[in-house]
N, C-alpha and C positions, 0 to 999 in steps of 0.2 A: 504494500500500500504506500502511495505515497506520503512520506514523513517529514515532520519538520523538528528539528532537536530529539531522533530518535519517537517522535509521536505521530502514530498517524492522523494524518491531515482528515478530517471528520467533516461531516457537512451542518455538524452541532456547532464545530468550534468556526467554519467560517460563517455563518449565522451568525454567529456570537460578536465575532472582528465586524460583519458588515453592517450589524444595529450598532454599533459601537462609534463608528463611522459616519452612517448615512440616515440612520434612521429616522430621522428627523425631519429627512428631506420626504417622508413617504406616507402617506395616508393611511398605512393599513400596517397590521402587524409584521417584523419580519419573522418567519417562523424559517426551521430548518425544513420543514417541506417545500414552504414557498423556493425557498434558496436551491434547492434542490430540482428544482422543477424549470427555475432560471439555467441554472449547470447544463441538462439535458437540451433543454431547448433552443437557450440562445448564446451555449458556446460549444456545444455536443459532446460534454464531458459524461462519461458513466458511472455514477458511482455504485459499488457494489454494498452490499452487505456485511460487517463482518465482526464474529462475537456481539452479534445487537446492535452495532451503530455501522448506520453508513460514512462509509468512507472513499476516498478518489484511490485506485490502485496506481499502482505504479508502474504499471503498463499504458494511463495517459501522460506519462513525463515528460514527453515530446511535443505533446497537446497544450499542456500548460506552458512549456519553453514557448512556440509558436507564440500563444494567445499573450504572454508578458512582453514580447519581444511587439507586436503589434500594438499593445496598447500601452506601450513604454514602462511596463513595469518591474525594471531588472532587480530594485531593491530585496532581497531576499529571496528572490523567485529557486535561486542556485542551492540554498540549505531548503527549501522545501523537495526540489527537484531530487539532489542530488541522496538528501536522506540517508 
């Protein structure tokens, strides 16, 4: 799975970083379904299942390199990737 500090990258804990962030900019709750549903749709990431939380495996590490690199976001992108 994709990790970052040894933790897999979860679609709880980015929920958690993008209300932390943005949330304020948004009408509606961010939940980690919603966030999840963004992932698959409108960057075509999949996350799988795993021990009860989903998470980004790390077979899309190449997906998210692409996707930072496009929308300039090199900062930390290499310790999530590289895990």
């Amino acid at each position: 799975h994709m990790r970052r500090d040894l933790v897999p990258l979860s679609i709880k804990g980015i929920a958690e970083r993008f209300t932390a962030a943005h949330g304020a900019d948004f009408n509606r709750p961010i939940t980690p379904r919603w966030i999840g549903a963004q992932l698959r749709s409108r960057l075509s990431l999949v996350p799988i299942k795993s021990h009860g939380t989903f998470v980004i495996p790390e077979t899309q590490a190449d997906v998210i390199t692409q996707l930072a690199e496009r929308y300039g976001l090199d900062d930390g992108v290499d310790s999530a990737v590289d895990g």
